[in-house]
C-alpha positions in Angstrom: 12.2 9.8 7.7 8.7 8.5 7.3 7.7 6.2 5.3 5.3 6.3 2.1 2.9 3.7 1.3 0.7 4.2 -1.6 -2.3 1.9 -2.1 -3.4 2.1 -5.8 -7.4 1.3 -5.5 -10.5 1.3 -7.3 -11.8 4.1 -4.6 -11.5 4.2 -0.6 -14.8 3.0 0.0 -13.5 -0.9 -1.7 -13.9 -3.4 1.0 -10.3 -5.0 -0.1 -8.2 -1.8 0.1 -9.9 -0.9 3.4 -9.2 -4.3 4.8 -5.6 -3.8 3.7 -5.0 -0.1 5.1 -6.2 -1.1 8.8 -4.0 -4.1 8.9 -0.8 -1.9 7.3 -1.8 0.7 9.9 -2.4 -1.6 12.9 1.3 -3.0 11.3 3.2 -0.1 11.5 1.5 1.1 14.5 2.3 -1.8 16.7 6.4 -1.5 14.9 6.3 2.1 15.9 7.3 2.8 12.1 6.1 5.9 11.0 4.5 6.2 7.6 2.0 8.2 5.4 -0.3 5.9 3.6 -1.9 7.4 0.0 -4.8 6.1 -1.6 -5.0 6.6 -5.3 -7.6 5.7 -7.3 -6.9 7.6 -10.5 -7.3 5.0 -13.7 -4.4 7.5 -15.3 -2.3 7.0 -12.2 -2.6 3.0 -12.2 -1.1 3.2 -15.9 2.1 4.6 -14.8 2.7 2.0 -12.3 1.6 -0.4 -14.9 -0.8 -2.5 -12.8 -4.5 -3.3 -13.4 -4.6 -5.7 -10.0 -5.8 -3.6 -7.3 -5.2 -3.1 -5.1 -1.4 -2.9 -5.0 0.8 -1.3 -2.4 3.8 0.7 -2.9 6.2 1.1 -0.4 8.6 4.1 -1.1 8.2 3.3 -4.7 8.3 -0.1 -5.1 5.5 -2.3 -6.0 5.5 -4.7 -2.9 1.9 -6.6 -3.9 -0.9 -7.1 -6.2 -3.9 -8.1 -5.0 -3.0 -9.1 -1.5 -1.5 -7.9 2.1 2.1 -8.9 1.8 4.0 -10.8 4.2 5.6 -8.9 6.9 9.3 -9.6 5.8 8.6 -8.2 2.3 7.0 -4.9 4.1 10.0 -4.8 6.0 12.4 -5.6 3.1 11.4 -2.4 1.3 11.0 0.4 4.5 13.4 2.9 5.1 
């Protein structure tokens, strides 16, 4: 089953988010984990996950981090 990683952002092209989607890829990628990562940068869709600190990451529906790259356990912690 793969995996879905959602990275509420303020738009792809923010240096943070990008910085935090190659190190979750090169991550996964070197786990052999298989995952679909989904950028969203919506304003309406942030307020349903009620955050304003982007960018956070979602894994499989649960807010995992605000702001940062989490640690590798938490990642782990929250996968399928």
């Amino acid at each position: 089953m793969k995996n879905l990683i959602k990275i509420l952002s303020p738009g792809p092209g923010c240096w943070k988010t990008r910085k935090m989607i190659g190190s979750l890829k090169q991550f996964f990628e070197d786990k052999g984990i298989d995952a679909e990562f989904i950028i969203i940068s919506d304003s309406e869709e942030h307020v349903k996950y009620d955050t304003w600190i982007l960018p956070t990451i979602l894994i499989n529906g649960n807010i995992v981090a605000r702001g940062y790259r989490p640690p590798n356990e938490r990642i782990l912690k929250h996968l399928m």
